[in-house]
N, C-alpha and C positions, 0 to 999 in steps of 0.2 A: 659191419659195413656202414660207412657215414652216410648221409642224406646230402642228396645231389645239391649244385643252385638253385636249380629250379625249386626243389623241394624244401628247401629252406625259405625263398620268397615265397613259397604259398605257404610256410607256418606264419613268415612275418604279415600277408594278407589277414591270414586267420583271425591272430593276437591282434590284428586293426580291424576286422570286419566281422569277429564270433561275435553272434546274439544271445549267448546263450540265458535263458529266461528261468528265474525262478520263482514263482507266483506265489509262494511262500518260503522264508529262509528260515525252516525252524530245524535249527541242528539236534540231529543225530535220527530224524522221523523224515518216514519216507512222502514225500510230496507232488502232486501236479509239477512236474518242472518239463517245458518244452524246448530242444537246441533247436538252430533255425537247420533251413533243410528242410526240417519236420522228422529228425533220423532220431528223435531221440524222445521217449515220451513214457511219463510215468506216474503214477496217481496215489495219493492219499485217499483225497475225496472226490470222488469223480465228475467229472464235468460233464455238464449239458443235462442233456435229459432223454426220454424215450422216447422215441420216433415209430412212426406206423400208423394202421389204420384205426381211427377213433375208436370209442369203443365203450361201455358203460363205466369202468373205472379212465376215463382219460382227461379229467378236467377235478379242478379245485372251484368248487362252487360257495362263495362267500352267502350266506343268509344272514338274518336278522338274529343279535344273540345268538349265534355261534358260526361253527365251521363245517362245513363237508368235509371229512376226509379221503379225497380222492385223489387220483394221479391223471396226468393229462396232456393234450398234444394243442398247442397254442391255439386259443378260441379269440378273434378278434372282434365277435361279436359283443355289445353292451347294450342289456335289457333295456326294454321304453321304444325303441324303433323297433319293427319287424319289416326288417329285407328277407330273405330268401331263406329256409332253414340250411346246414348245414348238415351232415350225416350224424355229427354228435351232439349235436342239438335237437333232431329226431329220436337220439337214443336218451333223452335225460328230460326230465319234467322242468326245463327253464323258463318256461311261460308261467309256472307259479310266484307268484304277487311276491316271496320271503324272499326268493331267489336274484340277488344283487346282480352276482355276474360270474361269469364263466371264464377264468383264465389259467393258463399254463402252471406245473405242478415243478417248478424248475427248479435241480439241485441247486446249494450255494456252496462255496469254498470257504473254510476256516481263511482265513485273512491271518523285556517284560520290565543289590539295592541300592547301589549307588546312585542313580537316578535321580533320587528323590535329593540327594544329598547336591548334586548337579543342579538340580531347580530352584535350590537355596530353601528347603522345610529345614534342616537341618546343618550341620557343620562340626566335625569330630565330634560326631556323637550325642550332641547337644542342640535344640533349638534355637536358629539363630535368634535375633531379637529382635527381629520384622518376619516372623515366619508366623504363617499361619496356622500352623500348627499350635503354637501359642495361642491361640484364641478357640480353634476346635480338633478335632484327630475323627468329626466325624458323629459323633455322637449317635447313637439311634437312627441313623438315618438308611435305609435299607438299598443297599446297590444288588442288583441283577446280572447275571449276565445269559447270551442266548448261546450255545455253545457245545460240547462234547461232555457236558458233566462235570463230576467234582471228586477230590479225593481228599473223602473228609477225611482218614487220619492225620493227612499232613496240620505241621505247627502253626502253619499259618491260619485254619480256621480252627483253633485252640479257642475256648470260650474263657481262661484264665483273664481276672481282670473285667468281665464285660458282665453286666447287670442282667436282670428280669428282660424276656422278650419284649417286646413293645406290644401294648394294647391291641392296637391299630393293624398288627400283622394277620392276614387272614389268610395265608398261606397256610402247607402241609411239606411233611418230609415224607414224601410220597416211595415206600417200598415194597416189593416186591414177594409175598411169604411163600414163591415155589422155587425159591433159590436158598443156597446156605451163604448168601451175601449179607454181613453184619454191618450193611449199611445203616448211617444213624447222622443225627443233626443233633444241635446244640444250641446253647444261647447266642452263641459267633453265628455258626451256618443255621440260621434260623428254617430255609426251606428247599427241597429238592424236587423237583420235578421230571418229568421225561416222556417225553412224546413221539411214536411211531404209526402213525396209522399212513401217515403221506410215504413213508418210506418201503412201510408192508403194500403200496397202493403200486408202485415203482415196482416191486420184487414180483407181486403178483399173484403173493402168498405170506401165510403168516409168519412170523419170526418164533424162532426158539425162544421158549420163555424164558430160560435159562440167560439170556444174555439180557433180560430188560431190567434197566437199571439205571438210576440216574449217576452211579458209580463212572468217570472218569479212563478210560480203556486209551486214552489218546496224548495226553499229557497238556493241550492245548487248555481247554475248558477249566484246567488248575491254575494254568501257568494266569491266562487272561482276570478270573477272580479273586486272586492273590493279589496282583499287581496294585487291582481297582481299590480294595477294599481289608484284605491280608491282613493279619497281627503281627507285630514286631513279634519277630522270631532273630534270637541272636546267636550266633557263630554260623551260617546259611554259607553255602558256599559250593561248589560244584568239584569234588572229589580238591577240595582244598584252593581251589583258584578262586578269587575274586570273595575272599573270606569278611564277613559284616554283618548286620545285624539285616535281615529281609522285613519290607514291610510295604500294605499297598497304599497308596493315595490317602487314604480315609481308614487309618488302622482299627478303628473304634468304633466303625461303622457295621451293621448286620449286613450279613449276605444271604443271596440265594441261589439258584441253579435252578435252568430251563434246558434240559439237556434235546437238543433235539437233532444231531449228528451224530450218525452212528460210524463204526469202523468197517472199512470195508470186509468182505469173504473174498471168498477163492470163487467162488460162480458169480457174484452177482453186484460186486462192489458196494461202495458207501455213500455218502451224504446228509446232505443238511436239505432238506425239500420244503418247499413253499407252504402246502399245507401245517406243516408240521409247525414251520416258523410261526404262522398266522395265528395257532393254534396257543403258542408260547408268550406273544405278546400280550392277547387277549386275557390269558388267565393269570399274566405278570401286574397285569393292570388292575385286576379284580382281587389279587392279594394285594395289592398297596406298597409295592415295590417303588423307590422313590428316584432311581436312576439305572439307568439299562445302558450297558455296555455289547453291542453287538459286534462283534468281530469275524464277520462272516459279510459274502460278499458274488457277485458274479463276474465272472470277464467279460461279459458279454451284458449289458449294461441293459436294464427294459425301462420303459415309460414306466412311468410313476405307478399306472392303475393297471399295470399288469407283473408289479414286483410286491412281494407281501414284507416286505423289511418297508418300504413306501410306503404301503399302505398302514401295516401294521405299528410303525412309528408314529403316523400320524394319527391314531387311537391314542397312540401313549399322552402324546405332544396335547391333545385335545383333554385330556386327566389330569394332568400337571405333571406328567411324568418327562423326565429328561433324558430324552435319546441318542449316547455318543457312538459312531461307528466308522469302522474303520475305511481307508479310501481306497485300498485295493492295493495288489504287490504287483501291478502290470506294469511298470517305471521300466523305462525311463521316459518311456514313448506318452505322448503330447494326446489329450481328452479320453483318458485311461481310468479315473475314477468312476468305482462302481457304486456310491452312495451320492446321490445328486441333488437329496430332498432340501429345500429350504429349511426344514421344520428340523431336522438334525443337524447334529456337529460332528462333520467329518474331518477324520486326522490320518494327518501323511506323517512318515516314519524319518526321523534323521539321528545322529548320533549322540554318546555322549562323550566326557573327557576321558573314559577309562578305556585301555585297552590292555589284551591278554596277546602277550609279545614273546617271539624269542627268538635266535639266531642265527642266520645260515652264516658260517663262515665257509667261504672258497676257499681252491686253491692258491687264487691268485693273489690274495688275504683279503680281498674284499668282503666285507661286513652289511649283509642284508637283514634287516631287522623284518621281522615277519611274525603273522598273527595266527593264532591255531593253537588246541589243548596240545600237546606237545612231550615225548620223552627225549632223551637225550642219544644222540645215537656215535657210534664211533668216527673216526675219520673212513669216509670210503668212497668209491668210485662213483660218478654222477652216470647213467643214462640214459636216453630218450625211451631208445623204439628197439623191437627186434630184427629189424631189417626193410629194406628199402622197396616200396611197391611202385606200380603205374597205374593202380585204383586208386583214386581221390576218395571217394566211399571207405577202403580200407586205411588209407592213410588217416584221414580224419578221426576216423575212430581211434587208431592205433595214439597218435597226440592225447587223445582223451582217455586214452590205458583202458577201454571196452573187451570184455570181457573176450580171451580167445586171442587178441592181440599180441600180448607178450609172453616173448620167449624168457623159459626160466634160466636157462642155461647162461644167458646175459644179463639178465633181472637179480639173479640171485648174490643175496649181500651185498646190493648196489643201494645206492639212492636214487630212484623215478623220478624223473622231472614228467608233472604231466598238464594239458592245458587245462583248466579248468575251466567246467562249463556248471557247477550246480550241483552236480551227481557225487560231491568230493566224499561221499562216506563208503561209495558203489567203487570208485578209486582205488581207496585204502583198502580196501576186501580183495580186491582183484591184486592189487601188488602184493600185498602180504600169503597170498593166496600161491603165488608164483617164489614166493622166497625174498622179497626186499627187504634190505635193512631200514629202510625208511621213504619219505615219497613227498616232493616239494611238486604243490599245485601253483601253476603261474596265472594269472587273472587276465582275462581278454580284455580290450581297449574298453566294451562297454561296462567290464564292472569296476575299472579303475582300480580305484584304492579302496573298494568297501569290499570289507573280509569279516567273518562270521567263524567262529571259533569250532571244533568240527570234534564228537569225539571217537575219533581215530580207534583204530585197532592196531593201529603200530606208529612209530617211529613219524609225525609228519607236520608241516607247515605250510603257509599259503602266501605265494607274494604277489603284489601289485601288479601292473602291468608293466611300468617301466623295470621293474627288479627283474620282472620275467623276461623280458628282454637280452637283461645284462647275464644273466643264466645263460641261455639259451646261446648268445654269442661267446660267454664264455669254454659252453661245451665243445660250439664247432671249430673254435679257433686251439685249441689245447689235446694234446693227445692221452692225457691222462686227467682228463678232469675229477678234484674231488672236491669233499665238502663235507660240512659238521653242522649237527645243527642243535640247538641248546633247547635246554628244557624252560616249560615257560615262566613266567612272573606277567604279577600286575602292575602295571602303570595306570598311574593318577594324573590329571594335571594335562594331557593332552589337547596340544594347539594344532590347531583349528576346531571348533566342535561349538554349537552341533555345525554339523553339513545336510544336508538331504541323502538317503540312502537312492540309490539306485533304483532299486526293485520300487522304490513307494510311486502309485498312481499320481499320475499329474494333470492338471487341467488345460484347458478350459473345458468346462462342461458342456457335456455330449449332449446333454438334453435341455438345457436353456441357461443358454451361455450369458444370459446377467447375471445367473445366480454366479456366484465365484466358489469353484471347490478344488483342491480342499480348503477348508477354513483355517485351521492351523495346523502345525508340526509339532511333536514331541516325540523323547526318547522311544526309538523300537530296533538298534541295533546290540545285539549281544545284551537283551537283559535277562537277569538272573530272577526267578519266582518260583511257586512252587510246582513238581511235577507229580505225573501219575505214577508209581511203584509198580504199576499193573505193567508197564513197558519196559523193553528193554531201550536201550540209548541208540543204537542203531536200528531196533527194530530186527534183527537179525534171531534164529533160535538158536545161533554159537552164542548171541554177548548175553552173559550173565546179568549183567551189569543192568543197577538200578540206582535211583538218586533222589531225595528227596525235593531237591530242588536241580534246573535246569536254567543252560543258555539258551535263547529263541529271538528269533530278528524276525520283525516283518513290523506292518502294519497292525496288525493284531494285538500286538505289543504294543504300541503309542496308544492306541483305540483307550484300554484300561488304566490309562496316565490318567487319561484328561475325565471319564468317569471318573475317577477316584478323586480328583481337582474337584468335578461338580457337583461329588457331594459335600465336599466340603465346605463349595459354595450355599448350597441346601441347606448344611446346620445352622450357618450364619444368619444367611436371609428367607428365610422360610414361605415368606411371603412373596418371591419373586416368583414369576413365570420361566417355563424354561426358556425364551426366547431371552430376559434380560439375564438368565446365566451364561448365558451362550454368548452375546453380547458383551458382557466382561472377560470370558476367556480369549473373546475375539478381540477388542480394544486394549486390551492390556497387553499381547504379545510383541515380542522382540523381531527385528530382523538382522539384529547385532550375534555376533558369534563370541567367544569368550578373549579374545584379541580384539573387542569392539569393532571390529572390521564386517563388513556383507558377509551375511549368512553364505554359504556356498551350494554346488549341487557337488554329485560324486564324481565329477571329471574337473571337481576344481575349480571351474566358473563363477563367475557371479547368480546367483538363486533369483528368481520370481516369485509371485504371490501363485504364479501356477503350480508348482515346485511347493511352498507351505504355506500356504493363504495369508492371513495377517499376518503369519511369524512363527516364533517356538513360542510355545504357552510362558507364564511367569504366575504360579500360583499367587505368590507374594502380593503383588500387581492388583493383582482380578479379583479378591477379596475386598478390593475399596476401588472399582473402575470409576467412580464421580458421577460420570452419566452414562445410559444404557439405550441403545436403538431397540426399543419392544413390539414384539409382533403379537398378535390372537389368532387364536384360531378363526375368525372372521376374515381376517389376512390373506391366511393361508387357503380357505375354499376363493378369493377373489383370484390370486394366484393358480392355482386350476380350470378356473371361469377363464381366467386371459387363455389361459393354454385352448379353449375349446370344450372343456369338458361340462356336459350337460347335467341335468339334476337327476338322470338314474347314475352319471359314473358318479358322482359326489355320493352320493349315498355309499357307496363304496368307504369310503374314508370318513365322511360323516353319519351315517346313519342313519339321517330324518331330511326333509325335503330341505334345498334351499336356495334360493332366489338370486341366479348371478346380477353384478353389477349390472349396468349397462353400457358403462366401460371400465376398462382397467389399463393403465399403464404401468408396466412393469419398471422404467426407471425410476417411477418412486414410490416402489415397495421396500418397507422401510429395514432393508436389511445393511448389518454394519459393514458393507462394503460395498464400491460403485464402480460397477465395473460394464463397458459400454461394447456390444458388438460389432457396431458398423457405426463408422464414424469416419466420412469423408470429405471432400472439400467443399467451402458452403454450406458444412452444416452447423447449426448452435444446436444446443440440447440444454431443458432447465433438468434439475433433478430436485426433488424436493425429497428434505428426512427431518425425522422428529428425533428428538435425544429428551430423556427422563431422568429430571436431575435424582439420584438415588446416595445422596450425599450433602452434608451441611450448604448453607448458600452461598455462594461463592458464583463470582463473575467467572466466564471464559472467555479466550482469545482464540479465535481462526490462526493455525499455519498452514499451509499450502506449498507441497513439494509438488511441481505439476508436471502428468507425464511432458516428454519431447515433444515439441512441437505442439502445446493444446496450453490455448490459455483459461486459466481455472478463475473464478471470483465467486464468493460465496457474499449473503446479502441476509442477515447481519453478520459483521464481522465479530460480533462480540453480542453474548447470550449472558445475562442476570438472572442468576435463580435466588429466589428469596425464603425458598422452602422447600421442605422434602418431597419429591413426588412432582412437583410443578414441571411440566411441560412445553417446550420450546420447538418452535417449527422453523427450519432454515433452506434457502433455498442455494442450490448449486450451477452458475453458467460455464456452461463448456463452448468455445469457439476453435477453430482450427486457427495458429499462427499463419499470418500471410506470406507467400514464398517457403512454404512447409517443402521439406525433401519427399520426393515422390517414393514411396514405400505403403507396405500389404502387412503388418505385422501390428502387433501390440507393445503398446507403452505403458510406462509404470509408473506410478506417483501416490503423495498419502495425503491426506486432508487430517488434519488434528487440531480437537479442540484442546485447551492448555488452561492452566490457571497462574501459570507463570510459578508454583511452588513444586506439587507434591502431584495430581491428576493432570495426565495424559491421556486424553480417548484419541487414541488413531483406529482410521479406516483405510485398507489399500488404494486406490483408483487403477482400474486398470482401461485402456485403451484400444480397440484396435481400427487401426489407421487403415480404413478402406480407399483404393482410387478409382 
């Protein structure tokens, strides 16, 4: 039986108004992913936290040189005043002098070789010859990451080729002797760690010793340390697709592992919890770890001194250590990033040139090129549904092939057409499960054209939303509709790219919207890195199936790019701050896509700096940015001082007493972007910033792209440096154009210094136009 009018305009609704959200796109692992409705919800790492009545394990209590390990129900109390106690502040000794502050215990979400070769390190194989790799691969320089562990066997932390540990390393490979786990580190993975007491604090008892381990159960926590820091490993390749040599950011560089996510159970689920985290930075910082990739994250976004990635990065940032992390997979929706800290470098996820293609051919000989791991299937009958309802509930589902939905008797030896919402591996299972020959997922209006490679248990592919359309009209207009669909291949060379991926968190920042986040964009769709052996690829106890390396999209993904960039930066200039690495990754990126045309977002548009901050990273670039906007950590407690925060919540982040300003203006904190909240008519605004020439002498010249309607003049238009290190102060005027268009929204423009050869420092400007 066909599907009514009616019910044909509400698939076409749907395909224009599905939400459907995936908070992580990591193929073939099961994730947090929520459809709208609220009808559809399902968890890796579980969200939120525990609710109920306080209680002696209900709070993460920060002290002097070290951590509480506790679990907790939000305390917005902060030591130094005494208001009123609360019930869990009667049950806990906070009034003791060591005792910083009492806050929330709250899970985080996990947030990958072509890539590199995309960013230009490389070209057939070969070092281009402006590639920075020619000058380092990384050398001794130790990347971290905070995460679900490691799996040391994989090639990629192979010690072949890599010298004596580093002096300087005071790490351990921390394991386990009541398990028959032969886990082990090397001169490559120099250290391993793993921390549970915030998550035994959550469960409310202790964990099986048998699973503590800083061993890799997830595939995440390999895929992100590979990316960052990984060994050329050659012939890598995911059951033969996307075949090359895998290697991460900084091949040459030492790793480590802070496991501190565990996998969920059947009672009690999983997470990555705040104490634990707090716990992971701190003792990353006291082994001598020289850059920390965090790919972990919240949806639900907290103040600074009640988030321990915040707090905990700004320990790092205060050591010289380099904090990159990821900006969250809550895209496409507007002040969604979940790393807001000035002192980090957050990174949003967009594409690269390479896509895993292959074919739906119609009946009607139409030719849809579509993306997805893929077999080959026969010519045979396309169909929807099993039959016709007047439940929207049921209907809905039945679109999305939910489980109990389809009839086998019509399913079977067909090819499913089904809507996709995210769940495409839960699809595959349920069609093949009913008898399908194969199963094309069509993509709703909001995920456009961004497609993530999927590894199927049968016959199946994924198309856009316009293709899904053309299906779909195909089906209802044709009394025999069929279809074929081809096994896949790689394509190289793909135009447009990058884009902004969908799913990546977008700004403006929720919690102080001068800061601009994210800062920049790099590859996090379909990258290939190494995986955990310990999983199957579905997660399923039917799929056998294991892989030394894997596909994975998100955020999480780009996060360990640009680690893996900044330690490269690290081997160079050893002597920089992390603020002047950050600073070059930031002024050196593109907002050009590979057709030299505007970067795009995933529906096509034109991209913002709220979409990828400065741009897509350009390693090449950022190894000589000419000059750097540097911040101290003096900076950054003035920066908390503006927010309001007094000298017990500082002590939180700093650890010793200190003396706010007695004023601060946040327009000219010197960060390499100037980006203006409220800005209405009649109003000027100066900004003032400093740039540190960290490159031979050489004069620059002011350009100025200036958003709409705002006229920009900077004063001097032109800075002489005469030596390395020398210091230059500039001042920035912002006025509104007279007869400006009456509008509420933000505008976008770049201020960049130039030398007229070889250095480019740009900064975004962003605007928004209050009336």
């Amino acid at each position: 039986m066909g599907l009514s009018n009616e019910q044909w305009q509400t698939l076409v609704d749907l395909l224009n108004n599905h939400k459907g959200n995936t908070t992580e796109r990591m193929s073939g692992a099961s994730n947090h992913m929520i459809g709208n409705l609220g009808l559809l919800h399902r968890t890796k790492i579980v969200q939120g936290c525990p609710v109920g009545l306080p209680n002696r394990k209900d709070a993460v209590a920060t002290k002097k040189g070290d951590v509480i390990l506790e679990r907790g129900q939000k305390i917005s109390k902060i030591f130094g005043a005494k208001p009123t106690k609360t019930p869990l502040e009667q049950n806990h000794n906070i009034e003791h002098p060591s005792v910083i502050s009492v806050f929330l215990n709250k899970e985080h979400k996990l947030h990958t070789t072509h890539s590199w070769n995309f960013l230009g390190l490389e070209r057939n194989g070969e070092f281009s010859h402006d590639s920075v790799w020619r000058k380092t691969l990384g050398e001794d320089i130790i990347i971290a990451n905070i995460d679900t562990g490691v799996w040391p066997e994989s090639k990629s932390f192979s010690d072949e080729g890599i010298g004596p540990i580093p002096k300087r390393w005071r790490g351990i490979c921390q394991k386990n002797k009541n398990t028959r786990d032969k886990f082990h580190c090397n001169r490559k993975l120099i250290g391993a760690r793993y921390f549970y007491k915030g998550y035994e604090a959550k469960l409310g008892q202790k964990l099986n010793d048998s699973i503590l381990s800083a061993r890799d159960y997830e595939g995440h926590g390999s895929h992100t340390l590979s990316t960052a820091g990984g060994n050329f490993v050659h012939g890598a390749s995911v059951f033969g697709f996307g075949n090359g040599t895998a290697s991460g950011g900084s091949p040459k560089a030492r790793v480590a592992t802070y496991k501190v996510c565990w996998p969920q159970s059947v009672l009690f689920g999983g997470g990555c919890f705040d104490a634990d985290i707090l716990a992971a930075f701190d003792t990353a910082i006291s082994d001598g770890v020289d850059v920390l990739s965090v790919s972990l994250g919240s949806s639900v976004p907290s103040e600074y001194s009640q988030n321990s990635i915040s707090i905990g990065s700004f320990h790092a940032v205060a050591n010289g250590v380099i904090v990159v992390v990821s900006a969250g997979n809550e895209g496409p929706y507007p002040s969604t990033t979940s790393s807001n800290e000035p002192w980090t470098l957050t990174v949003a996820a967009s594409t690269t040139d390479r896509d895993f293609v292959s074919y739906v051919t119609l009946g009607n000989k139409k030719v849809l090129k579509v993306y997805v791991y893929s077999y080959t299937t026969p010519i045979v009958f396309l169909v929807i549904s099993k039959h016709v309802t007047n439940s929207f509930l049921f209907f809905l589902l039945l679109l999305l092939c939910r489980k109990g939905t389809l009839d086998p008797e019509k399913v079977k030896g067909k090819i499913l057409v089904c809507l996709s919402n995210g769940f495409t591996i839960d699809e595959g299972v349920e069609a093949a499960s009913v008898g399908a020959a194969g199963m094309i997922l069509a993509n709703d209006k909001y995920s456009g054209k961004e497609i993530s490679p999927q590894p199927h248990v049968l016959p199946a592919s994924n198309v856009n939303f316009e293709d899904g359309n053309d299906i779909y009209n195909y089906i209802r207009t044709t009394k025999s509709p069929v279809a074929y669909i081809s096994r896949v291949k790689t394509e190289l060379g793909v135009k447009p790219a990058p884009y902004v991926a969908s799913f990546s968190s977008k700004g403006p920042n929720h919690f102080e919207p001068a800061i601009l986040k994210p800062d920049v964009t790099a590859p996090g769709v379909n990258i290939i890195a190494a995986y955990s052996e310990a999983v199957s690829l579905t997660e399923l106890d039917s799929d056998k199936r294991r892989t030394p390396f894997f596909t994975l999209s998100g955020t999480s993904m780009s996060c360990p790019h640009v680690a893996g960039l900044a330690g490269l930066l690290k081997a160079l200039h050893p002597d920089w701050s992390p603020a002047a690495i950050k600073s070059a990754i930031i002024t050196s990126a593109t907002t050009l896509d590979n057709s030299r045309k505007p970067i795009l977002d995933e529906s096509l548009n034109k991209a913002t700096p709220f979409d990828y901050g400065a741009g897509h990273i350009q390693p090449n670039r950022a190894m000589n940015p000419g000059l750097v906007y540097d911040l101290n950590i003096t900076d950054y407690l003035n920066f908390l001082c503006g927010r309001g925060y007094n000298s017990s919540q500082l002590k939180m982040f700093y650890g010793k007493p200190y003396t706010c300003p007695k004023s601060f203006n946040i327009a000219d904190f010197n960060y390499p972007a100037i980006t203006i909240p409220k800005f209405g008519p009649g109003h000027s605004m100066n900004i003032t910033r400093t740039v540190t020439n960290v490159g031979s002498p050489r004069t620059y010249k002011v350009h100025i792209k200036a958003p709409p309607q705002v006229r920009v003049s900077v004063d001097p238009r032109e800075l002489i440096f005469k030596e390395k290190g020398e210091k230059k102060e500039f001042r920035v005027t912002m006025t509104l154009k007279p007869q400006s268009m009456n509008t509420s929204d933000y505008v976008f423009g770049w201020l960049t210094w130039s030398d007229g050869r070889h250095q480019r420092v740009r900064s975004p400007i962003s605007v928004n136009l209050t009336q």
